[in-house]
C-alpha positions as CSV (number, residue, x, y, z in Angstrom):
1,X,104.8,119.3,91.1
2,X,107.7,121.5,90.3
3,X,110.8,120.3,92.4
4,X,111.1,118.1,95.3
5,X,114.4,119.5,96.9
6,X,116.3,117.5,99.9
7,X,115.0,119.6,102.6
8,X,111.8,119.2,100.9
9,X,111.9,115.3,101.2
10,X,113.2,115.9,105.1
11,X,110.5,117.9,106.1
12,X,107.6,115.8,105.0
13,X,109.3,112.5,106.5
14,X,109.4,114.3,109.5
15,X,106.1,115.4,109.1
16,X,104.7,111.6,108.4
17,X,106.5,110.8,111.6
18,X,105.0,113.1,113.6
19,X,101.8,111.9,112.2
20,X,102.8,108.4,113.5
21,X,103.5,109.8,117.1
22,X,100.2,111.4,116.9
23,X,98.6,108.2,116.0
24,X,99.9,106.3,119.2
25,X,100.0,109.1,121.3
26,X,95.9,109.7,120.5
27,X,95.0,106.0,120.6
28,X,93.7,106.5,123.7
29,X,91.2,109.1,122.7
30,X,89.0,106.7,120.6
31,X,89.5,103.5,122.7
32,X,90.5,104.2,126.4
33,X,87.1,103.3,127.5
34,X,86.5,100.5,125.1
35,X,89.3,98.6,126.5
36,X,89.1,99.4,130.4
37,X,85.3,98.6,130.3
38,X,85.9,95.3,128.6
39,X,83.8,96.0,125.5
40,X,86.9,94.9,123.4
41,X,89.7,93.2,123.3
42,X,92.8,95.5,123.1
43,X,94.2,94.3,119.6
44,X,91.0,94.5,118.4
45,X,90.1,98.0,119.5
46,X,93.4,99.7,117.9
47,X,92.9,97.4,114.9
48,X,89.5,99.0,114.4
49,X,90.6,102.3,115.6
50,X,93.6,102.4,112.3
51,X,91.3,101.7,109.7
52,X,88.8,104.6,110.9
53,X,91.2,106.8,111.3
54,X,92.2,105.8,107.6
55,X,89.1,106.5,106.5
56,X,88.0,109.8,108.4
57,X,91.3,111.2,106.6
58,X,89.5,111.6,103.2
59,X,86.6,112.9,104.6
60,X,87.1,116.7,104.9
61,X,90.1,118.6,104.5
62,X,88.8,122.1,106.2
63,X,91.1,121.5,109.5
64,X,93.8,120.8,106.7
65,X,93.4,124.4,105.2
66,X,93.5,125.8,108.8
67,X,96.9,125.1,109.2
68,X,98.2,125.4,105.5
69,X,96.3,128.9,104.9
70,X,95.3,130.4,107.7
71,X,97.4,130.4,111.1
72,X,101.0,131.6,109.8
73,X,101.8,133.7,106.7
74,X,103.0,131.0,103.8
75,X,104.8,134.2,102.5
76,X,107.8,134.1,104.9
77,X,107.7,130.7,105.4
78,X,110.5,128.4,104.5
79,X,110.9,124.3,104.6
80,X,113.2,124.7,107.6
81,X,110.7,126.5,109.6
82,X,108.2,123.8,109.5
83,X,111.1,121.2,110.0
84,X,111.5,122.9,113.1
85,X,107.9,122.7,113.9
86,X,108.2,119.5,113.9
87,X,110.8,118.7,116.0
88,X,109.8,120.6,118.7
89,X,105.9,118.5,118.5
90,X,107.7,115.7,117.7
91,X,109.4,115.4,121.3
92,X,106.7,117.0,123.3
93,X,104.6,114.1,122.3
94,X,107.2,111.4,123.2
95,X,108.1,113.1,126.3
96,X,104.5,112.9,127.4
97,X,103.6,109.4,126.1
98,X,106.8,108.6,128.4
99,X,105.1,109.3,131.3
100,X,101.7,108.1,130.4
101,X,99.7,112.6,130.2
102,X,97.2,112.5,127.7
103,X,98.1,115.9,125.7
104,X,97.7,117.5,123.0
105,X,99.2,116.4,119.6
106,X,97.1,119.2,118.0
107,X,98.5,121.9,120.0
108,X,102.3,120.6,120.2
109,X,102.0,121.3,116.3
110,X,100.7,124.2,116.3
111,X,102.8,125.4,119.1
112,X,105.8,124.2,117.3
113,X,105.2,125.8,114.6
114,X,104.4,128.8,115.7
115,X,107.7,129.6,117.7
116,X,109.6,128.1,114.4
117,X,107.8,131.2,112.5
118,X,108.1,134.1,115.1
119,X,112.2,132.7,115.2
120,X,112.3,133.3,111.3
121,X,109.7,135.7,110.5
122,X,108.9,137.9,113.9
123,X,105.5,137.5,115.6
124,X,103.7,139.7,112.6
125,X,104.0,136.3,110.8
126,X,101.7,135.2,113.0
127,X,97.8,135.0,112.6
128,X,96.5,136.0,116.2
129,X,93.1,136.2,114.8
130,X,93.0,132.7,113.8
131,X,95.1,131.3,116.7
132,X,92.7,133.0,119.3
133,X,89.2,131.9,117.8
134,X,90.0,128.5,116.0
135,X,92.8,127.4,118.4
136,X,93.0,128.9,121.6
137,X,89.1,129.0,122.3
138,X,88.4,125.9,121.1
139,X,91.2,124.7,123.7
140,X,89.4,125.9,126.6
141,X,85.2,125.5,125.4
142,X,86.0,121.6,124.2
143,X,86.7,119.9,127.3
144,X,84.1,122.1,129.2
145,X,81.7,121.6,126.3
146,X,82.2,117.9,126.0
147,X,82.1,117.1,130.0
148,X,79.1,118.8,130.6
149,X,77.6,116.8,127.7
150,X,79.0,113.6,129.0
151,X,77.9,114.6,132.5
152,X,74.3,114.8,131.5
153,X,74.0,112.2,129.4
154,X,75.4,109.8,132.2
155,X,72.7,111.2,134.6
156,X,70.1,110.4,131.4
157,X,71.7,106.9,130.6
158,X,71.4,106.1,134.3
159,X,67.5,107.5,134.4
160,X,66.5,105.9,131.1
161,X,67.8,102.3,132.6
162,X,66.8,101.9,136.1
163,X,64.3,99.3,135.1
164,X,66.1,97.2,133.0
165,X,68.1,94.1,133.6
166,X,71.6,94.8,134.9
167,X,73.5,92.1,132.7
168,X,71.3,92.8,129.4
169,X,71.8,96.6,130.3
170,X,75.9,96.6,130.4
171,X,75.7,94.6,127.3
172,X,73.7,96.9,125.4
173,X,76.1,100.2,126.5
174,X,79.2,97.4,125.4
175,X,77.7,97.4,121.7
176,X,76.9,101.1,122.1
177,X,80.5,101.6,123.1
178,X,82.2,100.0,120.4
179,X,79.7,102.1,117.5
180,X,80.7,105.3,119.3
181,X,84.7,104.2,120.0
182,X,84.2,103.8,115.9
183,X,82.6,107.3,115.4
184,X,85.5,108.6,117.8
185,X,88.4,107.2,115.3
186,X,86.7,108.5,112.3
187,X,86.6,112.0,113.8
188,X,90.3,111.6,115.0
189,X,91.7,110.5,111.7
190,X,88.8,113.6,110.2
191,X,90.4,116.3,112.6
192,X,93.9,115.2,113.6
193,X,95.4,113.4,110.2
194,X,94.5,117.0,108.5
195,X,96.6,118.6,110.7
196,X,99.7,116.8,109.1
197,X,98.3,116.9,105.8
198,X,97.8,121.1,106.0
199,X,101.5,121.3,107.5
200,X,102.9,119.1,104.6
201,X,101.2,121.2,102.2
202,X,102.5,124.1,103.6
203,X,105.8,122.6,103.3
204,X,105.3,122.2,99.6
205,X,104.0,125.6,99.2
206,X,107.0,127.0,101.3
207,X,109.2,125.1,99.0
208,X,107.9,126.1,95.4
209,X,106.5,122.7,94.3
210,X,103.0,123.7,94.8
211,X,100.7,126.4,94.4
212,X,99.9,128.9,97.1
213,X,96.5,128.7,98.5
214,X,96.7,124.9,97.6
215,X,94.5,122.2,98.8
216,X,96.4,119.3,99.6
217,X,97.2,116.8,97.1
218,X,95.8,113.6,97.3
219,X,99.3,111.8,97.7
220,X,99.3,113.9,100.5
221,X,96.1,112.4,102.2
222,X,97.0,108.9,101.5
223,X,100.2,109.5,103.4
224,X,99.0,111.3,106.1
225,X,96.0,108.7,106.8
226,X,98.3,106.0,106.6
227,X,100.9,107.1,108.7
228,X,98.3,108.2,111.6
229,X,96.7,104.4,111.3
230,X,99.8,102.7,111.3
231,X,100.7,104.6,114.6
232,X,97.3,104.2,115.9
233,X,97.4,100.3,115.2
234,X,100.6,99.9,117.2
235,X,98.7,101.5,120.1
236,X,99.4,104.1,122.7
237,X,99.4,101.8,125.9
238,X,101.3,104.1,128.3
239,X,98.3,106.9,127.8
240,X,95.4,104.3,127.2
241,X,95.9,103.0,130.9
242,X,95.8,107.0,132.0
243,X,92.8,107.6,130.3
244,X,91.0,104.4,130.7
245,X,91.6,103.7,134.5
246,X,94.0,106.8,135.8
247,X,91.3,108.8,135.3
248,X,88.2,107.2,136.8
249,X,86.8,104.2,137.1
250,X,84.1,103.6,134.5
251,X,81.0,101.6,133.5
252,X,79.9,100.2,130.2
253,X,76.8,103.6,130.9
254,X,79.6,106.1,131.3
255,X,81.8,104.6,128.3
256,X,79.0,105.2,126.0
257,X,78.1,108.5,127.2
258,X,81.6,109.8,127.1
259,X,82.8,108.9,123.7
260,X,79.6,109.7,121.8
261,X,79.9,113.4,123.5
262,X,83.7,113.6,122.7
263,X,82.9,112.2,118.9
264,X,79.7,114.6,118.5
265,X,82.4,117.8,119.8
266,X,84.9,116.4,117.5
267,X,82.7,116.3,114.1
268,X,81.2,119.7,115.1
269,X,84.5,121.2,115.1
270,X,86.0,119.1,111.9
271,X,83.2,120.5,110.0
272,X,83.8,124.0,111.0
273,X,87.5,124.0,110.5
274,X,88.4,124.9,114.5
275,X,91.6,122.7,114.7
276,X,90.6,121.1,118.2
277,X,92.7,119.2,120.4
278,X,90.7,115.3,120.3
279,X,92.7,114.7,123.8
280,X,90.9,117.5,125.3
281,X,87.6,116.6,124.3
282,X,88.0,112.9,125.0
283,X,89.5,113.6,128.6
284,X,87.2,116.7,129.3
285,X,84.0,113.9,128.5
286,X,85.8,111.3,130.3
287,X,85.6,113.4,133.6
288,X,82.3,114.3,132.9
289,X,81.1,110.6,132.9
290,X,83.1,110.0,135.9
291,X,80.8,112.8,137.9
292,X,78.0,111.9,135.9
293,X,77.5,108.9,138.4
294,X,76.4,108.6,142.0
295,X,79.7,108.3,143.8
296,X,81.7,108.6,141.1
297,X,85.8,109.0,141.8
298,X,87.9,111.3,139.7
299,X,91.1,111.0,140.2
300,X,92.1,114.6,140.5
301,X,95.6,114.0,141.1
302,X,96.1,112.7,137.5
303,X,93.8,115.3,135.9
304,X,95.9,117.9,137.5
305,X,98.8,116.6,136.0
306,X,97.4,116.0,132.7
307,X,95.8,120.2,133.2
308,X,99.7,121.1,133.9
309,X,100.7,119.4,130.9
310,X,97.9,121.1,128.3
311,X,99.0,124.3,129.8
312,X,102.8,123.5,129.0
313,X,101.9,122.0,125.8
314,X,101.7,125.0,123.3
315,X,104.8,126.9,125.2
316,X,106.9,123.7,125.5
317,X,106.6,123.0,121.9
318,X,107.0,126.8,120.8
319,X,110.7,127.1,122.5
320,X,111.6,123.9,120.6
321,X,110.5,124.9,117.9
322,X,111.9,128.0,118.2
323,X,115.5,126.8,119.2
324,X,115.5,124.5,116.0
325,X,114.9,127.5,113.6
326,X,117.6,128.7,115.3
327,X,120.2,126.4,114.7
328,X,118.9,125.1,111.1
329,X,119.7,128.8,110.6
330,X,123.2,128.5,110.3
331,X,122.6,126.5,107.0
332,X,122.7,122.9,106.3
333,X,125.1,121.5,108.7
334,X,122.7,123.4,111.4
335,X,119.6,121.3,110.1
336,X,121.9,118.5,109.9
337,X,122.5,118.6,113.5
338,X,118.9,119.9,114.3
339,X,117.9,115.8,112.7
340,X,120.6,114.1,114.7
341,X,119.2,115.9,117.7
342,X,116.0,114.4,117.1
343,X,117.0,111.1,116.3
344,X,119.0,110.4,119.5
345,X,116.5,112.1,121.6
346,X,113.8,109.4,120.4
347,X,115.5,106.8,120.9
348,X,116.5,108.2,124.3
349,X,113.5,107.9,125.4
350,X,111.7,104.7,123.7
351,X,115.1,103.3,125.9
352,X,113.6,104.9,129.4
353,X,110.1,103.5,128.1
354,X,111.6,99.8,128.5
355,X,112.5,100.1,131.8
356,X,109.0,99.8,132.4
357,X,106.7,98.4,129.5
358,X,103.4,98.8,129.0
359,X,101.5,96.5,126.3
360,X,98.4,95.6,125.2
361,X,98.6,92.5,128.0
362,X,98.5,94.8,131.5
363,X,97.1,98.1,129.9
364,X,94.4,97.3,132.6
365,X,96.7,96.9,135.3
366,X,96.5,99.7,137.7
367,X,96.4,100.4,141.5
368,X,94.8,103.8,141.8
369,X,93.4,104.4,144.7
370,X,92.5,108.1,145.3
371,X,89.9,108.9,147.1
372,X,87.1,111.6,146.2
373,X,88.6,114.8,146.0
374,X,86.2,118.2,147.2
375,X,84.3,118.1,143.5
376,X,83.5,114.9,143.3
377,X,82.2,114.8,147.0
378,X,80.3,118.1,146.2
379,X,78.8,116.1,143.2
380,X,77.5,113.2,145.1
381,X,75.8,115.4,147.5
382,X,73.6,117.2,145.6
383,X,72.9,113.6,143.6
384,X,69.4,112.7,144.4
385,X,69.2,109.1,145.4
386,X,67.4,106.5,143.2
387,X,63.8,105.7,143.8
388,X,62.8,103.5,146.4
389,X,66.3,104.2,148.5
390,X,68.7,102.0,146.8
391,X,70.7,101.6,143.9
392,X,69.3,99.9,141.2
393,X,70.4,96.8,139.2
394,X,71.6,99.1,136.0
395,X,73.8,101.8,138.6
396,X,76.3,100.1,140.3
397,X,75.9,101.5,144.3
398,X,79.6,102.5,144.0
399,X,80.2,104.8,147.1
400,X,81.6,108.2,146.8
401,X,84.4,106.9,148.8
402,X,86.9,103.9,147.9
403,X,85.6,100.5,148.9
404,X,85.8,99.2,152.0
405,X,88.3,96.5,150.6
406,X,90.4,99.3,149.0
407,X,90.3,101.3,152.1
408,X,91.9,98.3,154.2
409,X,95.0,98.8,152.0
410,X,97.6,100.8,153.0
411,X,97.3,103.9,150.6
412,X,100.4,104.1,148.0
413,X,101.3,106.9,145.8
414,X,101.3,105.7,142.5
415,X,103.0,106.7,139.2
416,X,101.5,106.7,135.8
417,X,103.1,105.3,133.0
């Protein structure tokens, strides 16, 4: 390493924190459906969640050259561009862990920095090659790709298990859950903690002290996985209820299904370098699972909020971005108050998150009570019923409508946190 100048240092701070956000703001990915089916305990699941995460961070660093090499020009690149990256995926992820929307961390980055680099460099700075078939396609085919899977493999799990004993059954899918929540966190921390690691390197490149064309050093791995483990450990509650219970309401069968889809999508991509967004995947598979049973509820409401928020994801984080190159432009005292910005806007908002908390004791705590939207009615049609007429003791003969205790309820709107 040649030098190590102050904005240097800056930068890959900010970088480690985004890391951290990206660690509790992802949680929810790997052990949303661990927790709200009861296959663990909550501490337990984000404890087991940090260390995989640890560990998938040395396993490949492919997604890591993605970002360093190949979807911005490290030419015209300086330190205060990706500083201003940052900032802008920095607060996209707090403002949507605020209010509980399972986005994308990947894409907040990526969006960040690329309206930090059109600010400083124009748009030719740009790799639309790379952003269209590693980023932008892989944001649409994942959570198709990865519902579809779940959705069949729910229908299979349910076919394969009629026969078998109900309470044996839901134990089985409890340990299967647990082994594929793992294989979920060693994805995240093989796909997501490179993201961090290839814009740090690009950081370094940027600012002289490495090589160009670099693969990232291995101070820069340990960092990275420990930073996205820490942030993982301290858990992601507001987003873990969303995706656990605001979402759909799901068995042990459809736990199982859904994360060993998400993790198989996740690996897939990892190994091919496609820098995919985990929250898509997971939520994508989550849905799938949810139609994958007879009578299944998705919650359409919340997954159109969460689609709203994917869609303003790479835009959102592109005008920050952008903004912030703008006004660390004007020198040092511009990046200066570019930091400050940052600062108070975090702790703005970790303020508004205590007016309501949400911890690992009432992450299970919800009221939804939607009932089936047009797809989800349309689904339990064509559903042929089990053999014999009647549910079976390993499907739950959950109706396509609320229950009849739920329906006695007056119906509430309710807010996700």
């Amino acid at each position: 390493m040649e030098s190590f100048s102050l904005i240097l240092a800056i930068v890959v701070v900010t970088a480690l924190a985004f890391d951290f956000t990206n660690g509790f703001h992802d949680t929810a990915n790997a052990m949303a459906t661990t927790i709200s089916t009861g296959a663990m305990k909550p501490k337990a699941a984000v404890a087991m969640s940090a260390v995989l995460n640890l560990v998938g961070a040395f396993l490949s660093v492919e997604v890591a050259n993605t970002i360093s090499k190949g979807l911005v020009d490290e030419a015209g690149i300086r330190p205060e561009v990706i500083f201003a990256a940052l900032v802008g995926a920095i607060l996209w992820n707090l403002l949507t862990w605020l209010v509980g929307l399972p986005s994308s961390s990947s894409h907040a980055l990526m969006g960040g920095l690329i309206g930090a680099t059109i600010a400083s460099a124009g748009v030719g700075a740009v790799h639309g090659d790379v952003l269209v078939t590693k980023v932008l396609i892989p944001a649409v085919a994942a959570p198709l790709v990865a519902g579809l899977a779940a959705l069949l493999a729910t229908r299979l799990t349910y076919s394969l298990g009629r026969k078998a004993d109900g309470d044996a059954s839901k134990k089985g899918y409890r340990a299967g859950q647990i082994a594929s929540a793992g294989l979920v966190s060693l994805a995240h921390g093989t796909n997501d903690a490179q993201k961090t690691m290839g814009v740090i390197t690009l950081a370094l490149v940027a600012g002289g002290a490495v090589a160009p064309d670099s693969d990232p050093p291995m101070w820069v791995i340990l960092s990275a996985g420990l930073a996205i483990a820490l942030g993982t450990y301290l858990g992601g509650w507001r987003i873990i209820r969303t995706m656990g219970k605001g979402l759909t309401d799901l068995q042990p069968q459809q736990g199982f299904a859904a994360q060993t889809s998400a993790a198989t999508v996740i690996l897939a991509s990892s190994h091919l370098g496609f820098s995919l967004s985990t929250t898509h995947s997971v939520s994508g598979s989550v849905m799938g699972a949810g139609l994958g049973r007879k009578g299944g509820v998705v919650r359409w409401s919340t997954a159109t909020r969460m689609f709203v928020a994917w869609g303003l994801t790479l835009p959102a984080a592109a005008l920050v971005g952008a903004l912030a190159e703008y006004v660390t432009g004007f020198g040092s005292w511009g990046t200066g108050v570019v930091a400050v910005f940052l600062i108070a806007s975090s702790a703005a908002i970790w303020k508004l998150s205590r007016r309501e908390v949400v911890d690992h004791t009432n992450v299970n705590d919800t009221d939804d009570a939607e009932p089936a939207g047009v797809v989800t009615t349309a689904m339990a049609a064509v559903t042929p019923p089990p053999a014999g007429g009647s549910a079976t003791a390993s499907e739950d003969p959950v109706p396509a409508f609320p229950s009849q205790a739920t329906a006695e309820r007056t119906p509430t709107t309710t807010t996700t946190v």
